[in-house]
C-alpha positions as CSV (number, residue, x, y, z in Angstrom):
1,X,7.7,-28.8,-31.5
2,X,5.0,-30.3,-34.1
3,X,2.6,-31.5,-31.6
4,X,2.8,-27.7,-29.4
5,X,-1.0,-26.5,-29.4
6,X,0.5,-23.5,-27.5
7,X,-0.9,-23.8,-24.1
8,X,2.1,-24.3,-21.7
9,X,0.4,-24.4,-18.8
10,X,-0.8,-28.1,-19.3
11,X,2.2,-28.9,-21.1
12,X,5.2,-30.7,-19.1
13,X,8.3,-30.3,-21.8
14,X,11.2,-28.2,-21.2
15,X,10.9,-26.6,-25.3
16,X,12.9,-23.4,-25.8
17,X,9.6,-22.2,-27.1
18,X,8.1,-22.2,-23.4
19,X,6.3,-19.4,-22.4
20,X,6.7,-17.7,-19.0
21,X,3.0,-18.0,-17.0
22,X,1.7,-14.8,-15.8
23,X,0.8,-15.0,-12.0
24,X,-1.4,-11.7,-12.0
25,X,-4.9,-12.3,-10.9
26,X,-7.7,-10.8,-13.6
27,X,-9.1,-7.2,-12.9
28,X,-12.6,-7.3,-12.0
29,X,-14.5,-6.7,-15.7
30,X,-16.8,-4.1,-13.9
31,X,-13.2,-2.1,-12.6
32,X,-11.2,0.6,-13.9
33,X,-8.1,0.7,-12.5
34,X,-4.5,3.3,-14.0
35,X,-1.7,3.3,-11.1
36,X,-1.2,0.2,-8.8
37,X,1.0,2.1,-5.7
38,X,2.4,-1.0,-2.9
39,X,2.9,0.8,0.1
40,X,5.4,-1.2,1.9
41,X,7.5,-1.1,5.4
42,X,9.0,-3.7,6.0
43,X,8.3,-4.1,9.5
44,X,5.5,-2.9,11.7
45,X,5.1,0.0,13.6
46,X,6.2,2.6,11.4
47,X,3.0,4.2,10.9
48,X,2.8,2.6,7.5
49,X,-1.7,2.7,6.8
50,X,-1.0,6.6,8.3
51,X,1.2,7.4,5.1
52,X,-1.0,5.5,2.6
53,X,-3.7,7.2,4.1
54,X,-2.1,10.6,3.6
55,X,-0.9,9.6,0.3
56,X,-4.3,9.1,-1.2
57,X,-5.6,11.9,0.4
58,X,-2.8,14.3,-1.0
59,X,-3.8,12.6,-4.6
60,X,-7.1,13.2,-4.2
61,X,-6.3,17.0,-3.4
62,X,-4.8,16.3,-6.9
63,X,-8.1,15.9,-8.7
64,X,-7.3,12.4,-9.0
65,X,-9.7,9.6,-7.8
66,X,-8.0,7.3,-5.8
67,X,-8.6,4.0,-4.0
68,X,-7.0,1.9,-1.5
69,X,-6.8,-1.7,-1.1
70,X,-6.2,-2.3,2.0
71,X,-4.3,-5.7,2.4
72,X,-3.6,-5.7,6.0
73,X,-5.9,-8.5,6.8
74,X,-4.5,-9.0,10.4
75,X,-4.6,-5.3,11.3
76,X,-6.6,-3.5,8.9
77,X,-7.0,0.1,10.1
78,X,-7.7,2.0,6.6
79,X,-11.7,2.2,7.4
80,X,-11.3,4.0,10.6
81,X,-8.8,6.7,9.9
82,X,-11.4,7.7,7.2
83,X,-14.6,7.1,8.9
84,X,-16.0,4.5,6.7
85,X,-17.8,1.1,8.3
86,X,-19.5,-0.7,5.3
87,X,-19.2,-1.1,1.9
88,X,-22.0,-0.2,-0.5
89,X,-23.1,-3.3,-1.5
90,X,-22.9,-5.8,-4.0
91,X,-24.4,-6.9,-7.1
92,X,-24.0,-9.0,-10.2
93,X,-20.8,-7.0,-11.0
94,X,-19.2,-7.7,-7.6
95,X,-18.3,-5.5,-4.4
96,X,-18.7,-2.1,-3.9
97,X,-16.2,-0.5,-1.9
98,X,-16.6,2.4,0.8
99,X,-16.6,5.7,-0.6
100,X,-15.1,8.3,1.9
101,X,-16.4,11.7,2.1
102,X,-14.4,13.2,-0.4
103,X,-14.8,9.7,-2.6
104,X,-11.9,8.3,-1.7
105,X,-12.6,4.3,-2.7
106,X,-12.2,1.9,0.3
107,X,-11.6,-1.8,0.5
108,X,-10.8,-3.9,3.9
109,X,-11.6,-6.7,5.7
110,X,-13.0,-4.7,8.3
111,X,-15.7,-3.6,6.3
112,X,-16.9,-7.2,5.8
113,X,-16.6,-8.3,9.5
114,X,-20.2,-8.3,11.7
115,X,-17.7,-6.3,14.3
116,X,-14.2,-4.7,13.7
117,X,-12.9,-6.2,16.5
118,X,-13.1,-9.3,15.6
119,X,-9.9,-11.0,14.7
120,X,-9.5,-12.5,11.6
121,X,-7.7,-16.1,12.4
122,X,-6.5,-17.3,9.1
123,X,-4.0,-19.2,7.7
124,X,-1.6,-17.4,5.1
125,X,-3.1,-19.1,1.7
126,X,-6.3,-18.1,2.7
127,X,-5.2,-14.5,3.8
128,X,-3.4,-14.3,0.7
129,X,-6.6,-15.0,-1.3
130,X,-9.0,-12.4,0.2
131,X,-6.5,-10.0,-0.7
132,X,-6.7,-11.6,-4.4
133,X,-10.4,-11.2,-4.3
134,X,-10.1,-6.9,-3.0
135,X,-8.8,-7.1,-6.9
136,X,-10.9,-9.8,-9.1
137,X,-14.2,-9.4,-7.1
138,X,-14.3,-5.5,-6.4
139,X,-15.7,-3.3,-9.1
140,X,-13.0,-0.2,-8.7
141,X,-15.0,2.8,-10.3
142,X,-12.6,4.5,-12.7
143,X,-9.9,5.0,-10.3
144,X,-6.5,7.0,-11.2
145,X,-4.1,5.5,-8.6
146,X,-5.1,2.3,-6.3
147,X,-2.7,2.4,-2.8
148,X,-2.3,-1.1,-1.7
149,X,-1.7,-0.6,2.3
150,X,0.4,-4.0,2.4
151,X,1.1,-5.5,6.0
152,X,4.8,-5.7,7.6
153,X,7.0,-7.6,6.5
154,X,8.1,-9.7,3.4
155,X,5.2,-12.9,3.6
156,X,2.6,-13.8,2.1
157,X,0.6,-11.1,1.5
158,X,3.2,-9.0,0.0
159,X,4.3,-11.6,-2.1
160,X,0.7,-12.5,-3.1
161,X,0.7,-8.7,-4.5
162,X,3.5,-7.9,-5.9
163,X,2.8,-11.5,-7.9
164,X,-0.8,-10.8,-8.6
165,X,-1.6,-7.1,-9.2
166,X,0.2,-4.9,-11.9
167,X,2.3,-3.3,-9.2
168,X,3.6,0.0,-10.9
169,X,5.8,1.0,-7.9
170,X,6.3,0.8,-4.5
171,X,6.9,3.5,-1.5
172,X,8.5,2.4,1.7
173,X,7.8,3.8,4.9
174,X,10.8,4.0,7.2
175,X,11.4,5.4,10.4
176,X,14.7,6.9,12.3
177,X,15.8,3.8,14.0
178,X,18.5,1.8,13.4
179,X,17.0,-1.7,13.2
180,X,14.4,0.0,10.4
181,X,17.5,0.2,8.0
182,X,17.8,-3.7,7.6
183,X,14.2,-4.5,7.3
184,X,14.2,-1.6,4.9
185,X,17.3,-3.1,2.8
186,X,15.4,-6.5,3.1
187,X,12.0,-4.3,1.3
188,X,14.0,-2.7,-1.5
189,X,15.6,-5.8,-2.0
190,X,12.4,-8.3,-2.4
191,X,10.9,-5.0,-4.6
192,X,13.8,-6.0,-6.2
193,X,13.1,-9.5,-6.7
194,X,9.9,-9.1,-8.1
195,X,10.5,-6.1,-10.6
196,X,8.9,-3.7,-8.7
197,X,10.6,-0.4,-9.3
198,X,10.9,1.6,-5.4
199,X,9.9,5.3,-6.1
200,X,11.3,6.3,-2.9
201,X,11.2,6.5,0.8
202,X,9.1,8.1,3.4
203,X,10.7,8.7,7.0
204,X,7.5,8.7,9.2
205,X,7.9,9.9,12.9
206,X,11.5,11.5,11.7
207,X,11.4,14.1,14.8
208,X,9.0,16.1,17.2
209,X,9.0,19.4,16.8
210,X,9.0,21.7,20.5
211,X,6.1,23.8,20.1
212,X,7.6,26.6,22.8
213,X,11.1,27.0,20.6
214,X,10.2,25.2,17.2
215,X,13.8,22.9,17.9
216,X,13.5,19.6,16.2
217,X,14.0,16.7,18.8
218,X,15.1,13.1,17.1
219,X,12.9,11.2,19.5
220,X,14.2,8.0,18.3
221,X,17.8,9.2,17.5
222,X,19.5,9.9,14.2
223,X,18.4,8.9,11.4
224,X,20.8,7.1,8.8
225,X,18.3,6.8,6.0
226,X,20.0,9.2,3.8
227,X,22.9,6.5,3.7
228,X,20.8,3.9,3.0
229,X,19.0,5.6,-0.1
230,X,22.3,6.2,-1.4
231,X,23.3,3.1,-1.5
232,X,20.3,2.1,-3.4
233,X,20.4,5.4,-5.6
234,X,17.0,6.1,-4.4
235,X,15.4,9.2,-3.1
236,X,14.5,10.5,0.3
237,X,10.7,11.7,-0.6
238,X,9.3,13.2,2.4
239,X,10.3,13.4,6.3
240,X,7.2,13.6,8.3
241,X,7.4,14.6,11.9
242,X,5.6,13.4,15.2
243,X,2.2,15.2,15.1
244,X,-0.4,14.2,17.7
245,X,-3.2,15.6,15.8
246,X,-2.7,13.6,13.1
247,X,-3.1,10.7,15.2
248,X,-6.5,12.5,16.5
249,X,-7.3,12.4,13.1
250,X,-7.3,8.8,12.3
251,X,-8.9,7.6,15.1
252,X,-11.4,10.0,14.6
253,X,-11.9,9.0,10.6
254,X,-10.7,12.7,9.8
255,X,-7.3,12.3,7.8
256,X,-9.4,14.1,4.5
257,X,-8.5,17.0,6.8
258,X,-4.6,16.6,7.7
259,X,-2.3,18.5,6.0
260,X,-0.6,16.5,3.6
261,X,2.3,19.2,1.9
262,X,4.6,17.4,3.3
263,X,4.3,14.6,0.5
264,X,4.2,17.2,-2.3
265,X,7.4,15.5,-3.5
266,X,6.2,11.7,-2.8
267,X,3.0,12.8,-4.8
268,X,5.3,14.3,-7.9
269,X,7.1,10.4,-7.6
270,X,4.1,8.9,-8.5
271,X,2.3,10.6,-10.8
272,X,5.5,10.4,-12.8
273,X,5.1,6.5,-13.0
C-alpha cells in the first residue's frame, strides 16, 4: 500500500504486507540472559519445582551460571529448597535476585512478600504480569541457562511465558500414574502450539527403592510413559526415584547438596539447545 508507514500495530487493514506482532515482553537492559528452559508438568503434584531445582543445580555443577524464574505465583516454593528469603535489592537498573550459595540466581514472589505465608490472591491477568515483570524488571547477571519453574497446568501463566519469554525448550515432569499421561499429552501438545520444541521428559517419583534388598517397588504402579514418548518421538531423560532425603533437603534449603547424576542425560538435552 502507498499510504503503509510500516507500523502494523496501529494499522487496521488486512494488506498481504502485514507483519506478524511479536508478543515477547523486552529483556531487562541491565540482564544477560543465553538459554530460556520452561519446566512444565502439566498438572500438580508431580514434584515439578524439585526437578527444576535439581536441574539448575546439576548445571551449575556444569560451570554454568544459572537462574530460575520462578513463575509459580500461587505456590512458589523455589526460595526455600535453596535457602534464600530476600532478594538483594534494587536500584535504578531494576531487581536483584537472590543469589544461593553456590550463586544460583533466584526470583519468586516469595521473596517479595512481608511473610511467605501469605497467600497471594490474584486474579490471572495480574498473576500473569508479575511473572512478565521476573523478566523486564529483573537485572539477570550474565546467566547461561534461566529455568522457568512454571505452575500446573495449561493457564495463564504458562501461556503468559511461552508467549512472552524466548522459550528455547521445554522439560516436562511426569510421574508413573495413569491420569499423568493425559495432562502430559495435553503439555506436549500446547508446547506444540506455541512452537516450543519438548527436549524431553522427566519421570519424578518413578519407584522406591527397598533399602534392605535394593528391589525397585512402583509405588504408584506402572508406568506407561515410555509409550507415551513414543508416540511423540520424544525421549525418556531421567527416571528419578522416591528419595526422602531429598525432600529433607528442600525443606531444609539444601538441594546444592543432592545428588543430581541422575539428570546427566536431561543436562546433555539442554545444553544441546
Amino acid at each position: 500500500m502507498s499510504s503503509c508507514n510500516g507500523n502494523c500495530s496501529a494499522c487496521d487493514s488486512d494488506c498481504q504486507d502485514r507483519k506478524a506482532e511479536s508478543l515477547l515482553a523486552k529483556l531487562n537492559e541491565a540482564s544477560q540472559v543465553g538459554k530460556v528452559i520452561a519446566v512444565m508438568s502439566g498438572k500438580g503434584g508431580v514434584g515439578k519445582s524439585t526437578v527444576t531445582s535439581m536441574l539448575a543445580v546439576a548445571m551449575a555443577r556444569q560451570g554454568k551460571r544459572v537462574g530460575i524464574l520462578d513463575a509459580d505465583i500461587t505456590g512458589p516454593s523455589i526460595p526455600m529448597a535453596f535457602g534464600v528469603s530476600e532478594c538483594q535489592g534494587a536500584d535504578s537498573s531494576g531487581l536483584s535476585p537472590a543469589v544461593s550459595s553456590t550463586g544460583i540466581q533466584i526470583m519468586s514472589i516469595n521473596l517479595l512478600l512481608d511473610n511467605c505465608t501469605d497467600p497471594v490472591v490474584w486474579r490471572g491477568p495480574v498473576i500473569a504480569g508479575a511473572v512478565k515483570q521476573f523478566w523486564t524488571d529483573v537485572v539477570w547477571k550474565q546467566v547461561d541457562y534461566l529455568f522457568v519453574d512454571m505452575p500446573p497446568g495449561t493457564g495463564d501463566v504458562p501461556l503468559t511465558v511461552f508467549q512472552s519469554l524466548p522459550v528455547d525448550g521445554a522439560v516436562i515432569v511426569t510421574s508413573p500414574q495413569g491420569l499423568v499421561d493425559m495432562v502430559v499429552t495435553k503439555a506436549v501438545k500446547m508446547a506444540g502450539m506455541m512452537h516450543v520444541p519438548v527436549l524431553g521428559f522427566v519421570e519424578n517419583y518413578s519407584y522406591l527403592q527397598c533399602p534392605d534388598c535394593g528391589k525397585q517397588i512402583s509405588v504408584f504402579g506402572q508406568s506407561h510413559l515410555e509409550q507415551t514418548a513414543a508416540a511423540f518421538h520424544l525421549p525418556v531423560l531421567a527416571r528419578l526415584p522416591i528419595q526422602p532425603q531429598v525432600a529433607a533437603c528442600y525443606d531444609n534449603g539444601q538441594m546444592e547438596t543432592v545428588d543430581t547424576s541422575a539428570l546427566q542425560e536431561a543436562v546433555a538435552a539442554i545444553e544441546r539447545v
